[in-house]
N, C-alpha and C positions, 0 to 999 in steps of 0.2 A: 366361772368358766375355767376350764382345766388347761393351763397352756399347749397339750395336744389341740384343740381348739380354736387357740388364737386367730383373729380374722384380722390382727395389728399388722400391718407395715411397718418395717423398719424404720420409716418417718415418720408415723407414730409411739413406736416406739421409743426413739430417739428422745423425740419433744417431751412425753410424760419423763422418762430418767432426767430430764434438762431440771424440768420443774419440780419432782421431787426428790431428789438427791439430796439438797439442800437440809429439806424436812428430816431428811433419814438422818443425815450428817449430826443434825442438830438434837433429835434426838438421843442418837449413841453416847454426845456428847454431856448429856444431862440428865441420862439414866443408864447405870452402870450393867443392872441387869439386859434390858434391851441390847447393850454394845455389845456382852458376852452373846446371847443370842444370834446376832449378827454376825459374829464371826465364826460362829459352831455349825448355824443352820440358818443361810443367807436366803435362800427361797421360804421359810419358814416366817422369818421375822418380814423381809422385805413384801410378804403377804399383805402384812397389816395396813399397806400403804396401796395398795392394788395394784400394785407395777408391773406391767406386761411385760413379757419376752419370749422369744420364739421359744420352743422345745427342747428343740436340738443345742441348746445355749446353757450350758451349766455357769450358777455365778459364784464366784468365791469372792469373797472379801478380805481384804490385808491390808491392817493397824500400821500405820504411820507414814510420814513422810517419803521416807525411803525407799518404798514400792515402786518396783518400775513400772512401765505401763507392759504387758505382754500379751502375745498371741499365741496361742496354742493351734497347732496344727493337728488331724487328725489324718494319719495315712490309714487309709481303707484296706482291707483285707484285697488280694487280685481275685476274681471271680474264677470259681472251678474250672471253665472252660477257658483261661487266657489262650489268646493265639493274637497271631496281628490285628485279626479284623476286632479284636476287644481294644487293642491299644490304638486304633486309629479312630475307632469309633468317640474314646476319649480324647482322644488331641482334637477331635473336629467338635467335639460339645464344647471344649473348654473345662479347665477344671471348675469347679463348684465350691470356690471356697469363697466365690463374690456371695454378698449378704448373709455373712457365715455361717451359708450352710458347709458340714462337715467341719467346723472350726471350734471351738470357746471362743470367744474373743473378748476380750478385757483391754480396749483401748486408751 
């Protein structure tokens, strides 16, 4: 299934990363070609292991301890027609960066 697709929840999704992270971890760690993979082309290798993730969710991986955890924000282009009724229309949905949509999020 193509993650345009995904019918995962973020509480699904959460719990499988819980459970195999570990597997992936352990991998990299005992096959050199796999870890280069992983770091070059993290949706490619992380394939092998069938781990869901939304669409909109690009994943990167970064070697070593040092890595901090980061969120990436994504400011959205303003729509051709801006005027107030665009800007109040967004303060009253709230912004959408809850269950990152419009975000990366690398927690």
């Amino acid at each position: 299934m193509s993650n345009d697709q995904n019918p995962h929840t973020l509480a699904t999704i959460n719990q499988a990363w819980v459970q195999t992270w570990p597997k992936v971890v352990a991998r990299a760690w005992t096959d050199e070609e796999f870890r280069q993979r992983l770091l070059d082309n993290p949706a490619e290798a992380l394939a092998e292991f069938n781990l869901p993730w939304l669409h909109q969710v690009e994943v990167k991986v970064v070697a070593g301890e040092a890595a901090p955890p980061t969120m990436v924000l994504t400011l959205p282009d303003p729509p051709d027609d801006l005027g107030e009724e665009s800007i109040e229309g967004l303060l009253k949905s709230g912004a959408r960066a809850s269950n990152c949509m419009g975000t990366s999020c690398c927690c």
